[in-house]
N, C-alpha and C positions, 0 to 999 in steps of 0.2 A: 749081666747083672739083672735081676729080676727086679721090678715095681712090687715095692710091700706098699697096700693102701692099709691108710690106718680103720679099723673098723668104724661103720657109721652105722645107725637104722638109717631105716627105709625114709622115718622123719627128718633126720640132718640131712641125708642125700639132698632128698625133696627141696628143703630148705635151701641149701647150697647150689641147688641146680637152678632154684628162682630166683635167686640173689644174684648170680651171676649171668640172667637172662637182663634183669633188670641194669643191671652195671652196662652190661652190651647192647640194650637198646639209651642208656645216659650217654654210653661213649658215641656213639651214633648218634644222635641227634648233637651235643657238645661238638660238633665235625661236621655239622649242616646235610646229616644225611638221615632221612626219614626214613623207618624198614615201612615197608606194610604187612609183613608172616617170617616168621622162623619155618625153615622145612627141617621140621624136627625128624625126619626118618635119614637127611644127610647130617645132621648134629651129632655131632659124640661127647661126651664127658666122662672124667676121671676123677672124682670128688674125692678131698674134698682140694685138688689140684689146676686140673685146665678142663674149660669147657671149649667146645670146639662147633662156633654157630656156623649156620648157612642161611643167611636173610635173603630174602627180596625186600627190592627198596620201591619207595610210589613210582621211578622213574622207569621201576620195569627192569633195572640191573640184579646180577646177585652177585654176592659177595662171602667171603670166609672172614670171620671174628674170631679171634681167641679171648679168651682172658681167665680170670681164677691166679691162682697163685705163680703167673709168666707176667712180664709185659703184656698189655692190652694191645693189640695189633689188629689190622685191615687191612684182607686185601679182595682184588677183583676175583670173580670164579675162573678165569684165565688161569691161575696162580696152580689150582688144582681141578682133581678131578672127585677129590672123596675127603673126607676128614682128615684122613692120616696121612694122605697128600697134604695136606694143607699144613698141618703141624711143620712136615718135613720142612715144606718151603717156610714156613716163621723159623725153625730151626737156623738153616740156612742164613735168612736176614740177617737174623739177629746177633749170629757169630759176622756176619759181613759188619755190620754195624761197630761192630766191639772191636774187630780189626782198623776201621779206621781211627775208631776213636784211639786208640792204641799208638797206632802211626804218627799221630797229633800231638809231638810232643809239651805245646803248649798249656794242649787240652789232660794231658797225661800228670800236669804240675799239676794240676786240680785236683783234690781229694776226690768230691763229690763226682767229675767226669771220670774218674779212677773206678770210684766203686759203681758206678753204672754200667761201666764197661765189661768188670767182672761179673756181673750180675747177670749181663745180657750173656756172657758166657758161660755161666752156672747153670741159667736157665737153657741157653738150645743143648747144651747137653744131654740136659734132663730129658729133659721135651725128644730129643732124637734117641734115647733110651725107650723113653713112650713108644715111639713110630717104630723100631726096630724091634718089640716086645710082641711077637704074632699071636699070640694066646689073650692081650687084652683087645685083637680087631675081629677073632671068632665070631660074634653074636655084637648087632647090634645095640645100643644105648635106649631103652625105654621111652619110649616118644612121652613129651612134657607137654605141657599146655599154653597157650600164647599167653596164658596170664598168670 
Protein backbone atom coordinates (compact mmCIF):
# COMPACT_ATOMS: atom_id res chain seq x y z
CA UNK A 1 0.00 0.00 0.00
CA UNK A 2 1.25 3.39 -1.00
CA UNK A 3 1.58 6.61 1.59
CA UNK A 4 -0.93 9.23 0.03
CA UNK A 5 0.50 12.72 1.70
CA UNK A 6 -2.23 15.06 1.74
CA UNK A 7 -1.10 18.17 -0.28
CA UNK A 8 0.83 20.94 1.63
CA UNK A 9 2.73 24.27 0.30
CA UNK A 10 6.15 24.76 0.91
CA UNK A 11 4.44 27.28 3.86
CA UNK A 12 2.65 24.35 5.96
CA UNK A 13 5.41 21.93 5.29
CA UNK A 14 7.86 24.62 6.85
CA UNK A 15 5.44 25.20 9.37
CA UNK A 16 4.92 21.67 10.46
CA UNK A 17 8.51 20.86 10.28
CA UNK A 18 9.13 23.84 12.90
CA UNK A 19 6.42 22.89 15.17
CA UNK A 20 7.59 19.60 15.39
CA UNK A 21 11.37 20.60 15.93
CA UNK A 22 10.12 22.59 18.61
CA UNK A 23 7.77 19.78 20.40
CA UNK A 24 11.29 17.52 20.10
CA UNK A 25 13.49 19.88 21.63
CA UNK A 26 10.05 20.46 24.76
CA UNK A 27 10.15 16.68 24.84
CA UNK A 28 13.83 16.73 25.51
CA UNK A 29 14.45 19.06 27.78
CA UNK A 30 10.73 17.80 29.81
CA UNK A 31 13.12 14.29 29.99
CA UNK A 32 16.19 16.39 31.47
CA UNK A 33 18.06 16.03 28.20
CA UNK A 34 19.53 19.26 26.66
CA UNK A 35 20.16 18.85 22.60
CA UNK A 36 22.94 21.14 21.54
CA UNK A 37 22.28 20.77 17.17
CA UNK A 38 19.74 18.79 15.16
CA UNK A 39 21.88 17.12 12.22
CA UNK A 40 19.46 17.89 9.95
CA UNK A 41 21.18 15.97 6.78
CA UNK A 42 20.44 12.47 9.12
CA UNK A 43 16.65 14.02 9.93
CA UNK A 44 13.84 13.00 7.77
CA UNK A 45 10.19 14.11 7.79
CA UNK A 46 6.84 13.19 6.33
CA UNK A 47 4.51 16.13 6.92
CA UNK A 48 2.16 16.72 7.84
CA UNK A 49 2.89 12.87 9.66
CA UNK A 50 6.37 11.82 11.48
CA UNK A 51 9.40 13.83 11.79
CA UNK A 52 12.38 11.79 12.29
CA UNK A 53 15.26 13.94 14.37
CA UNK A 54 18.90 13.03 15.09
CA UNK A 55 20.21 15.41 17.98
CA UNK A 56 23.41 15.76 19.67
CA UNK A 57 22.84 16.41 23.30
CA UNK A 58 25.71 19.00 25.57
CA UNK A 59 26.82 15.60 26.96
CA UNK A 60 28.35 14.81 23.54
CA UNK A 61 25.56 11.57 23.04
CA UNK A 62 23.25 11.28 19.98
CA UNK A 63 20.13 10.25 19.85
CA UNK A 64 16.95 9.36 17.24
CA UNK A 65 13.48 11.50 18.22
CA UNK A 66 10.31 10.81 16.55
CA UNK A 67 7.23 12.56 16.81
CA UNK A 68 4.27 14.36 14.45
CA UNK A 69 1.38 12.55 14.29
CA UNK A 70 3.14 8.80 16.22
CA UNK A 71 3.98 8.66 19.75
CA UNK A 72 6.77 10.89 20.68
CA UNK A 73 9.69 8.55 21.39
CA UNK A 74 13.67 8.40 22.11
CA UNK A 75 16.15 6.56 21.60
CA UNK A 76 20.11 6.20 21.62
CA UNK A 77 22.04 6.34 17.96
CA UNK A 78 22.89 2.53 18.93
CA UNK A 79 19.12 2.00 18.03
CA UNK A 80 19.93 2.91 14.36
CA UNK A 81 22.12 3.69 11.65
CA UNK A 82 19.90 6.24 9.49
CA UNK A 83 16.21 7.55 9.85
CA UNK A 84 14.47 4.77 8.48
CA UNK A 85 16.43 2.59 10.69
CA UNK A 86 15.20 4.45 13.25
CA UNK A 87 11.42 4.42 12.52
CA UNK A 88 11.74 0.66 11.99
CA UNK A 89 13.19 0.26 15.49
CA UNK A 90 10.09 2.79 17.09
CA UNK A 91 7.99 0.42 14.85
CA UNK A 92 9.16 -2.50 16.55
CA UNK A 93 8.93 -0.83 20.16
CA UNK A 94 5.90 0.20 19.95
CA UNK A 95 4.15 -2.99 18.68
CA UNK A 96 6.44 -4.76 21.60
CA UNK A 97 4.86 -2.29 23.84
CA UNK A 98 1.05 -2.72 22.71
CA UNK A 99 1.89 -6.59 23.10
CA UNK A 100 2.37 -6.30 26.71
CA UNK A 101 -0.05 -4.08 27.41
CA UNK A 102 -2.30 -6.45 25.78
CA UNK A 103 -1.07 -9.45 27.78
CA UNK A 104 -2.15 -7.35 31.02
CA UNK A 105 -5.26 -8.34 31.48
CA UNK A 106 -5.76 -6.13 34.28
CA UNK A 107 -4.41 -3.23 32.23
CA UNK A 108 -6.66 -4.60 29.25
CA UNK A 109 -10.09 -3.75 31.70
CA UNK A 110 -9.09 -0.29 31.26
CA UNK A 111 -10.51 1.63 28.43
CA UNK A 112 -7.99 4.16 28.35
CA UNK A 113 -4.77 1.28 28.48
CA UNK A 114 -7.09 -0.42 25.63
CA UNK A 115 -7.12 2.41 23.46
CA UNK A 116 -3.29 3.26 23.92
CA UNK A 117 -2.46 -0.02 23.15
CA UNK A 118 -4.30 0.12 19.84
CA UNK A 119 -3.12 3.13 19.01
CA UNK A 120 0.50 2.11 19.59
CA UNK A 121 -0.49 -0.56 17.11
CA UNK A 122 -2.16 1.58 14.40
CA UNK A 123 0.73 3.75 14.65
CA UNK A 124 3.96 0.98 14.14
CA UNK A 125 2.06 -0.04 11.41
CA UNK A 126 1.81 2.94 9.77
CA UNK A 127 5.06 3.98 10.55
CA UNK A 128 6.52 0.34 9.14
CA UNK A 129 4.48 1.17 5.85
CA UNK A 130 6.61 4.54 5.99
CA UNK A 131 10.07 2.22 6.35
CA UNK A 132 8.98 -0.40 3.87
CA UNK A 133 7.82 2.46 1.14
CA UNK A 134 11.42 2.83 -1.04
CA UNK A 135 10.24 5.60 -3.16
CA UNK A 136 9.71 7.98 0.00
CA UNK A 137 13.90 7.21 1.18
CA UNK A 138 15.16 8.14 -2.68
CA UNK A 139 16.21 11.87 -2.00
CA UNK A 140 16.95 13.18 1.14
CA UNK A 141 14.50 15.63 3.34
CA UNK A 142 15.43 19.48 2.74
CA UNK A 143 17.81 20.33 5.60
CA UNK A 144 15.78 22.89 8.13
CA UNK A 145 17.18 25.39 10.36
CA UNK A 146 18.00 25.05 14.28
CA UNK A 147 15.41 27.62 14.59
Amino acid sequence: MAIQLPPMSQEETSKWVREQFQAANKFLAENGIISDRVLTKDSRYLAPYVAVWKFTTQDRKELWLVNGDVPTDVTGKKAADNARDALRYFSFQWQLKAQNLMADEQAMADPTKRQYANYLVNRAETIYEVVDSPDLWEAPAEDQSNG
